[in-house]
Backbone bond lengths (Angstrom), bond angles and torsions (degrees), N, CA, C in turn:
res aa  C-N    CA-C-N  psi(-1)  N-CA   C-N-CA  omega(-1)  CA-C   N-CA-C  phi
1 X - - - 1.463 - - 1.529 109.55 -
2 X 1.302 107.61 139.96 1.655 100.28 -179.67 1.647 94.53 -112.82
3 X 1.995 95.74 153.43 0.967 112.23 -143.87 1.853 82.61 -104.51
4 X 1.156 128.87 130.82 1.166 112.23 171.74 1.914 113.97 -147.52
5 X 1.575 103.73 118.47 1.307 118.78 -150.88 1.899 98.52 -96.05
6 X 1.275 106.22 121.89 1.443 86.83 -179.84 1.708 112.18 -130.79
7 X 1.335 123.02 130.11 1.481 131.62 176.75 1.516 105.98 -34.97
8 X 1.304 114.85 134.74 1.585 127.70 177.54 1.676 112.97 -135.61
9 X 1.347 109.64 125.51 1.246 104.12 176.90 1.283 100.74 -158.17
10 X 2.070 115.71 111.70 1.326 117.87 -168.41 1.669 129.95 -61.34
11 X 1.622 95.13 30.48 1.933 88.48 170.38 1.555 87.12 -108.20
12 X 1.309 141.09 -7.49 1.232 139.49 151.91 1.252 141.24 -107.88
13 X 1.192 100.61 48.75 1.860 109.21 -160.16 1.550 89.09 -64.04
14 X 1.805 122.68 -51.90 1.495 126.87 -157.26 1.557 104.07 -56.61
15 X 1.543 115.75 -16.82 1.420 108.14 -179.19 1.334 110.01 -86.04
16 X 1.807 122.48 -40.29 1.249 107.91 166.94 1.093 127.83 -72.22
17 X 1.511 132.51 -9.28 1.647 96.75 172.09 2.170 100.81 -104.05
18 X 1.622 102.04 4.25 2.073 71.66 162.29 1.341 102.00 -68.50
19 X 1.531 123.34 -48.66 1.532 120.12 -161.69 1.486 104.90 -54.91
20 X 1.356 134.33 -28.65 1.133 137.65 174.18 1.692 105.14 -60.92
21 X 1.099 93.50 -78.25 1.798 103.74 -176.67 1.737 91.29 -33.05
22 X 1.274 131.20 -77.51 1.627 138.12 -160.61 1.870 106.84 -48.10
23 X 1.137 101.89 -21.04 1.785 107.09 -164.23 2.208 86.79 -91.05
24 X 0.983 126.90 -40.36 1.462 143.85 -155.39 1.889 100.74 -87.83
25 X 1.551 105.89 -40.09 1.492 70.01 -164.51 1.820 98.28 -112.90
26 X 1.120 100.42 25.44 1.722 125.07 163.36 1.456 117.46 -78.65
27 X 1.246 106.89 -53.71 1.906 109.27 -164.36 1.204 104.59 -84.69
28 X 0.857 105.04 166.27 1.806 139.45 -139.03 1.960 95.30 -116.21
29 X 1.539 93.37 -37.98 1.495 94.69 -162.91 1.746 110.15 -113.72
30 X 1.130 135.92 174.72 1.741 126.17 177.94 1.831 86.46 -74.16
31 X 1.463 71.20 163.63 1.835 87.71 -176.52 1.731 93.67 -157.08
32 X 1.471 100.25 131.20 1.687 105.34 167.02 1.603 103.21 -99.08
33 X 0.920 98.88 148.27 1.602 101.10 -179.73 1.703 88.86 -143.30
34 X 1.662 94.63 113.64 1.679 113.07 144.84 1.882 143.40 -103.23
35 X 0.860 84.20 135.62 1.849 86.88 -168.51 1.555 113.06 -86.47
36 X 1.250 127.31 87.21 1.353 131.60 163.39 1.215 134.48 -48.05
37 X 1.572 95.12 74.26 1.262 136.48 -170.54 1.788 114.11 -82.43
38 X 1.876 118.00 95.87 1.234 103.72 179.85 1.594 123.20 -33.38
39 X 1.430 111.81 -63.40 1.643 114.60 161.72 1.314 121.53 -7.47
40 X 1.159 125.54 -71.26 1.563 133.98 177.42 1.593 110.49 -84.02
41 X 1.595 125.67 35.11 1.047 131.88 167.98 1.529 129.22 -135.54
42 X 1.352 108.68 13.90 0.925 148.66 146.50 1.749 123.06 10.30
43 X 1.062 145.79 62.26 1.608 114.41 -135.10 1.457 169.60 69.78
44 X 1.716 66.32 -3.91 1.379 101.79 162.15 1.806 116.51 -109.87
45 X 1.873 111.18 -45.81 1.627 100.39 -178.98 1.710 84.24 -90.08
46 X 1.343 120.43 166.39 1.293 137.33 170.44 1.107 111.16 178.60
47 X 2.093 88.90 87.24 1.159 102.96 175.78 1.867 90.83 -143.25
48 X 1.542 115.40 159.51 1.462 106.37 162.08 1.678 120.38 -95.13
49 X 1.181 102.19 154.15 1.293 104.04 -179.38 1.587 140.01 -35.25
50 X 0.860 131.53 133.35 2.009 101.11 -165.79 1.780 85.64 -110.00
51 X 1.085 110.18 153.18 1.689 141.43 160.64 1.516 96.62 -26.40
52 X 1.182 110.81 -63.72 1.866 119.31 -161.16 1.562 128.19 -70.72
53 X 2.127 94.04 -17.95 1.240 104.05 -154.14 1.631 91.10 -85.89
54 X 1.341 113.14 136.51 2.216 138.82 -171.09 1.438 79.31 -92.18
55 X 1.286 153.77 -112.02 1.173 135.73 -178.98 1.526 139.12 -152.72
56 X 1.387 108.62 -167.20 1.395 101.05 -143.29 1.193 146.40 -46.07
57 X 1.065 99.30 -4.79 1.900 126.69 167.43 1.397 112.19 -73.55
58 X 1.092 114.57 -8.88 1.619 101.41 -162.21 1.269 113.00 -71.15
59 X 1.459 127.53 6.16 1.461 133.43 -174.54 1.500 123.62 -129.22
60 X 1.517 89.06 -38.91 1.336 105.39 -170.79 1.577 113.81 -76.96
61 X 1.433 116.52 -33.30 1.785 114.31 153.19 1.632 119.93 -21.95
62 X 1.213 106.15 -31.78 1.477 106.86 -167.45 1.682 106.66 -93.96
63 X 1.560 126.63 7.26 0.909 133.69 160.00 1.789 112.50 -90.12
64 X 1.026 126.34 7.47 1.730 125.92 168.19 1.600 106.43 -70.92
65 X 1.219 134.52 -1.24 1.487 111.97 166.10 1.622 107.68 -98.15
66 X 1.123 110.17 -32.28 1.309 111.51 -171.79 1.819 100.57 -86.70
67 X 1.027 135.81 -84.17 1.653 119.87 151.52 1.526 121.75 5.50
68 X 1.413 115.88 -49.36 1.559 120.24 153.29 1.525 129.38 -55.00
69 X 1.006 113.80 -31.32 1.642 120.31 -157.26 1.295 130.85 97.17
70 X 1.771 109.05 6.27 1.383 126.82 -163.91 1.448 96.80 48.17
71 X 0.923 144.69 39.38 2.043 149.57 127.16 1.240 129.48 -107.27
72 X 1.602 99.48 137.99 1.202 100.44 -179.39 1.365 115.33 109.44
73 X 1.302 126.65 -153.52 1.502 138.16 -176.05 1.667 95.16 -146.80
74 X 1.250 115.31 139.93 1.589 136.44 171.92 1.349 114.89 -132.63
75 X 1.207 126.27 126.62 1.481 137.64 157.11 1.604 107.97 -75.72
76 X 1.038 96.02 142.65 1.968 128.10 165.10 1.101 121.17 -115.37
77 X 1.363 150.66 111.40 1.149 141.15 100.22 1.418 157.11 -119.99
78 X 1.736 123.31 165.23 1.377 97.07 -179.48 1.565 123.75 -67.23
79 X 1.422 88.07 173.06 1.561 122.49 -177.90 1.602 100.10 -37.37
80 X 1.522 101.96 -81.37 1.047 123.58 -164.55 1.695 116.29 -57.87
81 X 1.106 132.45 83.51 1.370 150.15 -136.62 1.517 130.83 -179.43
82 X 1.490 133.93 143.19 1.241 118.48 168.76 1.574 79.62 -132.08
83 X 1.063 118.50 169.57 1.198 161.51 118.28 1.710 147.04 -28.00
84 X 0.619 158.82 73.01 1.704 140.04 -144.83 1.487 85.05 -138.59
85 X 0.999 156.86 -17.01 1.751 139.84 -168.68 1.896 97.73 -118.48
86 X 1.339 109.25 169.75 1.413 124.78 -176.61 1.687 94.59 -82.80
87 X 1.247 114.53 134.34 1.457 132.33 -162.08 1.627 110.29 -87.34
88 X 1.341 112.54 -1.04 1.098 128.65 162.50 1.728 140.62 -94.34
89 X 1.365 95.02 11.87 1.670 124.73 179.89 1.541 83.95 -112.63
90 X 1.214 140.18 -31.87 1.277 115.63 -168.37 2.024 109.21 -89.13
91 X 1.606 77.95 -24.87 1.665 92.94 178.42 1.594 107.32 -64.51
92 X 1.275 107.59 -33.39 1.629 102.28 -171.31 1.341 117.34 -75.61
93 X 1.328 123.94 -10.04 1.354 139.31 -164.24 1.955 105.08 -89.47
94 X 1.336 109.11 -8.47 1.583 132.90 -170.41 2.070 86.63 -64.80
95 X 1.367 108.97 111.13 1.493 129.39 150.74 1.338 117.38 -78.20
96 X 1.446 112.59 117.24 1.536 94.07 161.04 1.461 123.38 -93.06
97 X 0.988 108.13 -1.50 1.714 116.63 167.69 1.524 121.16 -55.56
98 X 1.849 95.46 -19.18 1.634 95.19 160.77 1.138 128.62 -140.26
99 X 1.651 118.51 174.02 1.579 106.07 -167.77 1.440 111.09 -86.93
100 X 1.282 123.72 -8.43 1.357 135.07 -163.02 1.590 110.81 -137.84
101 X 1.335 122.31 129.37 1.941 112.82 156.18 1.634 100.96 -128.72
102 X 1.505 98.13 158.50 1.060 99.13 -155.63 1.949 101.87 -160.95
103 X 1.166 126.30 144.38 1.657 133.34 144.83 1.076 101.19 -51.21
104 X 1.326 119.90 124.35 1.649 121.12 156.63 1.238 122.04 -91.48
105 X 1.248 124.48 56.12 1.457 121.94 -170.91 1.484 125.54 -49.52
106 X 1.214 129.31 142.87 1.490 105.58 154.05 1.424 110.12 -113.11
107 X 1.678 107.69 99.60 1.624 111.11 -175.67 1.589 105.89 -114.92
108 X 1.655 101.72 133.49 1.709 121.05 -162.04 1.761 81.40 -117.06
109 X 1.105 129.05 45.54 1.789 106.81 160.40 1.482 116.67 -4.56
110 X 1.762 111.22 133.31 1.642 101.24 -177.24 1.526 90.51 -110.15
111 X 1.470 120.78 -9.99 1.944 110.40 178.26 1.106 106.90 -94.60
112 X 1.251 111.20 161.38 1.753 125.05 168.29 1.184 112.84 -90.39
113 X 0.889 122.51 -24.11 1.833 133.60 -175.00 1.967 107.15 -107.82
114 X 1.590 94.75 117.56 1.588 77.56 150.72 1.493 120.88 -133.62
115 X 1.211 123.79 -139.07 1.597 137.84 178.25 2.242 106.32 -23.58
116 X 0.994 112.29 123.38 1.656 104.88 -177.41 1.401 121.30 71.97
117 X 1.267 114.04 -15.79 1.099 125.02 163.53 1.393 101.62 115.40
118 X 1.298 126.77 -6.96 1.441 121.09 158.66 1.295 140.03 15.20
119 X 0.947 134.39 150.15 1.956 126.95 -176.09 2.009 86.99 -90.73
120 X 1.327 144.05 146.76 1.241 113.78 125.72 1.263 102.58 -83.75
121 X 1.689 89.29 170.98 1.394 116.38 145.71 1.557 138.10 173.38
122 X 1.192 99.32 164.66 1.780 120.20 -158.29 1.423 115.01 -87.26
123 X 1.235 86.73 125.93 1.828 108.07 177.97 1.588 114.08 -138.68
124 X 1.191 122.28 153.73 1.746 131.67 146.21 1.586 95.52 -9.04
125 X 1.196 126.04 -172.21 1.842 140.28 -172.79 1.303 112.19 -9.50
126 X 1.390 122.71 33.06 2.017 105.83 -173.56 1.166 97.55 -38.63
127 X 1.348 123.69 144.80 1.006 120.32 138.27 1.367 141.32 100.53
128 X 1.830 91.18 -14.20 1.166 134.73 -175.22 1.916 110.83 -71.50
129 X 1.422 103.18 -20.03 1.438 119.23 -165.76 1.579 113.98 -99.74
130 X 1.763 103.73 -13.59 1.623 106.25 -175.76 1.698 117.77 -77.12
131 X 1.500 104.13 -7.58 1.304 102.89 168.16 1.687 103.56 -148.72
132 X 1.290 110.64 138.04 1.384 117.53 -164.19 1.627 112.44 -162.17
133 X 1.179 102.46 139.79 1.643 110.11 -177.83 1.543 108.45 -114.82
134 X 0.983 111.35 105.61 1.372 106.68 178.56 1.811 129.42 -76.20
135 X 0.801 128.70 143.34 1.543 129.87 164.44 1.561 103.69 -106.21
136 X 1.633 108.59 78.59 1.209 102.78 176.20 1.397 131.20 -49.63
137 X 1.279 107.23 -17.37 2.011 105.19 -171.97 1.627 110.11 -71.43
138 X 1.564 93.72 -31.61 1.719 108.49 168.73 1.699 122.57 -58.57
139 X 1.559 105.98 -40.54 0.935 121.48 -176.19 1.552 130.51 -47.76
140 X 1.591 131.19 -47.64 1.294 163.58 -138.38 1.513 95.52 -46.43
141 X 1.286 115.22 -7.94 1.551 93.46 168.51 1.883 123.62 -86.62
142 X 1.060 98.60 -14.71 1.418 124.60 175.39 1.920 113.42 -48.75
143 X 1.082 109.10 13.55 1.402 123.15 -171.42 1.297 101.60 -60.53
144 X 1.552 116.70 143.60 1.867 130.94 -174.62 1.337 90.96 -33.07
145 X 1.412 108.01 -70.90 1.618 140.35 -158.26 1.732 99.13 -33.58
146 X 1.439 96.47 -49.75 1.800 95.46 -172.07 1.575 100.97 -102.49
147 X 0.748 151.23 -8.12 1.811 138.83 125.18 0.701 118.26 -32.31
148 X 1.137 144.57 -68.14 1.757 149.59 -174.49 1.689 117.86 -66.29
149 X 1.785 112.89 -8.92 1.449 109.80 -163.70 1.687 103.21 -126.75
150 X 1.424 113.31 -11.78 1.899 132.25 -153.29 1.523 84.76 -81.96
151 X 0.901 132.68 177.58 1.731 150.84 165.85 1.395 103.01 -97.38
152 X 1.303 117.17 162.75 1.487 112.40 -179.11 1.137 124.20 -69.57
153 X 1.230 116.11 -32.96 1.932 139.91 -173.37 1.725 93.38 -63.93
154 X 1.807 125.71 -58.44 1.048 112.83 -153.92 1.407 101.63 -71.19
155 X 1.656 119.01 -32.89 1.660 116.67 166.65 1.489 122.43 -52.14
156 X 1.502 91.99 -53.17 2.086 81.26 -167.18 2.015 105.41 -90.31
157 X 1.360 101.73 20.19 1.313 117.58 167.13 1.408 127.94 -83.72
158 X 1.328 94.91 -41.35 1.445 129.50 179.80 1.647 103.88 74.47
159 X 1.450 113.81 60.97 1.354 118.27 -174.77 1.747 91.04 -78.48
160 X 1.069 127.87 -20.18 1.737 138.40 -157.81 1.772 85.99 -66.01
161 X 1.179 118.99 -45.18 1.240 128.47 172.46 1.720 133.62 -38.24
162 X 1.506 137.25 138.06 1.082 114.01 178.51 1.490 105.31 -76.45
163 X 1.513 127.59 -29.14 1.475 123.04 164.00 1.411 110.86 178.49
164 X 1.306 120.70 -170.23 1.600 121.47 -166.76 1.225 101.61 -54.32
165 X 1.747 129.63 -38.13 1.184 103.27 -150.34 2.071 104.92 -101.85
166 X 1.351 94.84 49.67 1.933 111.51 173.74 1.868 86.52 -111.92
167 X 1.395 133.46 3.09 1.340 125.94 -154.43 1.340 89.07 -130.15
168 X 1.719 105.18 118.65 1.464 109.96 174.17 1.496 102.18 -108.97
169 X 1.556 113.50 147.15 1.769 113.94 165.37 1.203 116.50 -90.66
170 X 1.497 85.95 151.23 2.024 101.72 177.65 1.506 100.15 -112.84
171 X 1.091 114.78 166.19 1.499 144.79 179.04 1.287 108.70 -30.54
172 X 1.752 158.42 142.70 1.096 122.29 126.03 1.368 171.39 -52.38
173 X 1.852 92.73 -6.22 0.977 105.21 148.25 1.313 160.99 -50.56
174 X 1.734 95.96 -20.87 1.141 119.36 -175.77 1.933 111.89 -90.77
175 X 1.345 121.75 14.92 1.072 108.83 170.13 1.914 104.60 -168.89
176 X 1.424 101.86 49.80 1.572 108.00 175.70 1.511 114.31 -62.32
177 X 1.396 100.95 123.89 1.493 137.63 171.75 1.594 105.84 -68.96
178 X 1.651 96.58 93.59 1.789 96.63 170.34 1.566 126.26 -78.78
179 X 1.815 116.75 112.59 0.917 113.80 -145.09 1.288 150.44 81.37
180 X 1.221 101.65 3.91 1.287 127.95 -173.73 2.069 102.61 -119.35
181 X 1.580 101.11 -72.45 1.352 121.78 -173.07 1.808 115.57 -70.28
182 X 1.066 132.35 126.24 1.478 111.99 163.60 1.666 148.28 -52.13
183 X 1.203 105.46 96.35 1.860 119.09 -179.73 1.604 97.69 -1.72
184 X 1.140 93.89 100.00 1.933 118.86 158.40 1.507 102.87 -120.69
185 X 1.788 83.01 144.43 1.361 112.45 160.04 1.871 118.13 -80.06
186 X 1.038 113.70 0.75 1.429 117.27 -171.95 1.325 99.31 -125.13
187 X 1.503 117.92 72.93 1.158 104.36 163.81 2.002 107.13 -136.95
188 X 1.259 101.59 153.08 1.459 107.10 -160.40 1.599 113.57 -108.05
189 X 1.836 110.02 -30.21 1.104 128.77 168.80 1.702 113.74 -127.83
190 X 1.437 116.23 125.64 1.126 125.50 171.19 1.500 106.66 -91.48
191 X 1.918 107.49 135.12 1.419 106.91 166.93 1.658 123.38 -128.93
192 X 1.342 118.90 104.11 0.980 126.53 -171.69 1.414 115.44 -57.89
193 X 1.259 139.38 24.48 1.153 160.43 174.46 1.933 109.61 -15.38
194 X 0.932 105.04 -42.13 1.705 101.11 -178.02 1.285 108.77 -95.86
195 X 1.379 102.46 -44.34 2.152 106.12 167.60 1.226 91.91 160.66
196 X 1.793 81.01 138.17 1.875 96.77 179.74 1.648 126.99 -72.23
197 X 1.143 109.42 -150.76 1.584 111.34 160.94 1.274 106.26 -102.27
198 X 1.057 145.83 24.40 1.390 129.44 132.91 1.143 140.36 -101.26
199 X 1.314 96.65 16.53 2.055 106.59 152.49 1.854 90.97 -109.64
200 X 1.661 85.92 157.70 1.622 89.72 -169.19 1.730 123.62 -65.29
201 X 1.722 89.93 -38.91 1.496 104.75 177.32 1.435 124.43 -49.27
202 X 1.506 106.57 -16.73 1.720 115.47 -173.51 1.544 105.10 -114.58
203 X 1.622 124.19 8.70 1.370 102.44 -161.75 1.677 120.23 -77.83
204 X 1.140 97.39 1.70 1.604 115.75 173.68 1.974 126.99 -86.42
205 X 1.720 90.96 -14.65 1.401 93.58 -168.66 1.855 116.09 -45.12
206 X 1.497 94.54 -167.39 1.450 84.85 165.83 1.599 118.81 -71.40
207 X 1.009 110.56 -162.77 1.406 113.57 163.70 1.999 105.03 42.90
208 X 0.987 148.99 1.18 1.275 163.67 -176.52 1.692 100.54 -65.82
209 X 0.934 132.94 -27.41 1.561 130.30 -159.64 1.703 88.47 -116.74
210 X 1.191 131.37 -45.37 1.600 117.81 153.75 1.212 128.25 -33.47
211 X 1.370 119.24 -53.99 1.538 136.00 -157.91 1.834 87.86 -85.48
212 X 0.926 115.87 -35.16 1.753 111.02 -157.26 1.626 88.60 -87.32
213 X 1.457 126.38 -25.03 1.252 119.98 -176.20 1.306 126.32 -73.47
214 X 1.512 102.50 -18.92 1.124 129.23 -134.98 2.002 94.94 -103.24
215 X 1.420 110.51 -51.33 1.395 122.66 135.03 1.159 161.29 -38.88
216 X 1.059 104.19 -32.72 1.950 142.02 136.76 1.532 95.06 -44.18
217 X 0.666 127.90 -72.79 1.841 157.70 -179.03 1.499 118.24 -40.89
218 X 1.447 107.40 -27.81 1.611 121.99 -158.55 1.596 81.60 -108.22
219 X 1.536 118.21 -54.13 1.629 122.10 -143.51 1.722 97.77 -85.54
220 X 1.447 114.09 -12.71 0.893 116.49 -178.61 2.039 122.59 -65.40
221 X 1.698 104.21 145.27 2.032 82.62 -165.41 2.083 88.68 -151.25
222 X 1.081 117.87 123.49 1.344 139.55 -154.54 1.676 78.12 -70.19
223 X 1.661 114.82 135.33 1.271 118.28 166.26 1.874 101.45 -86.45
C-alpha cells in the first residue's frame, strides 16, 4: 500500500480532495491518503504561526516520518496539485539508499505576492519540499519536539539532514511548476504553485482546463 501524506489547509480543502480524487482513480495499486490537517494535530505540532508561513502545511509535512512509525517509505505532497500519471510509478522510484527524494528545482520566483495575497519568497531548495518521499527509518530526527522548535530554512533546507548527498532526485515530471517551468508534454504531476484555478485570479493559468476537468470528474455520480 502506498502511503501518501498530503498538505491540508481549509481555504483549500476543494484543492485537496480534486488532487485526492486525481491520485485515486489513476493507481493501479491501494493508496491511503492522509490530509495534514492542523485539527488532528493537536499536541503533536507546537509551534506558533510565523508571519511568512502561505499555509498550514508548511511545517507540519515534516511530521510524515514520525506519523509513519519512522518505517517504511511515505509520500508528500502539496495541496495545490493535480495528478495526471498512476501514483505508483512515482512510488517505484522510492531509494532506500536515501533518507530523502526530491525535485531539485532551481526556482528564483520573480513576484512578491502570491495566491491570497501571500508574501513569496526565495530561499536555497524552494520548493524542493512540495513533493518528497520519505525513508522514514532514515528520518528519526524529524521528532514533534524538533518540528515545532527548527526555523523554517533549517526544515525546508533539510539541515535535519547529514547533507545533500542523504537527498536523492526524482524526475521532473513529477513536480511541474505552472508558470514557472516550460510547457511539457511529459508531465506526471501538475503544481499550481502561485495559485490554482480555484481562486479567481488564477482561473486561467496553465493547466486550468485539466484541474476544472478533473472536478467535473470528481462531482460527477451515475444516475
Amino acid at each position: 500500500m502506498i502511503r501518501v501524506f498530503i498538505g491540508y489547509d481549509p481555504r483549500e480543502a476543494i484543492a485537496f480532495n480534486v488532487l485526492s480524487f486525481s491520485i485515486l482513480r489513476r493507481s493501479t495499486v491501494p493508496v491511503a491518503i492522509v490530509p495534514l490537517a492542523l485539527s488532528q494535530l493537536n499536541g503533536i505540532l507546537k509551534r506558533e504561526r510565523h508571519p511568512l508561513q502561505s499555509t498550514d502545511f508548511s511545517f507540519s509535512r515534516f511530521l510524515v516520518p514520525y506519523l509513519s512509525g519512522y518505517t517504511g517509505h511515505s509520500i508528500f505532497i502539496d495541496c495545490d496539485m493535480l495528478v495526471l500519471d498512476d501514483i505508483s510509478m512515482l512510488w517505484g522510484l522510492k531509494d532506500s539508499s536515501y533518507a530523502l527524494q526530491v525535485i531539485k528545482h532551481d526556482h528564483r520566483p520573480r513576484e512578491t505576492v502570491k495566491f491570497l495575497k501571500q508574501t513569496q519568497t526565495t530561499y536555497e531548495k524552494k520548493n524542493w519540499s512540495s513533493v518528497m518521499i520519505f525513508n522514514n527509518e532514515k528520518c528519526t530526527s524529524l521528532t514533534p519536539e524538533y518540528v515545532s522548535t527548527a526555523s523554517g530554512l533549517d526544515l525546508h533546507q533539510f539541515k535535519w539532514l547529514r547533507g545533500d548527498e542523504d537527498i536523492g532526485s526524482l524526475p521532473h515530471r513529477w513536480n511541474h511548476l505552472v508558470e514557472y517551468d516550460l510547457p511539457s508534454s511529459d508531465v506526471s504531476l501538475v503544481h499550481y504553485t502561485l495559485g490554482g484555478p480555484y481562486f479567481p485570479d488564477y482561473v486561467n493559468c496553465e493547466y486550468s482546463r485539466e484541474w476544472c476537468a478533473e472536478r467535473e470528474a470528481m462531482l460527477h455520480a451515475d444516475r
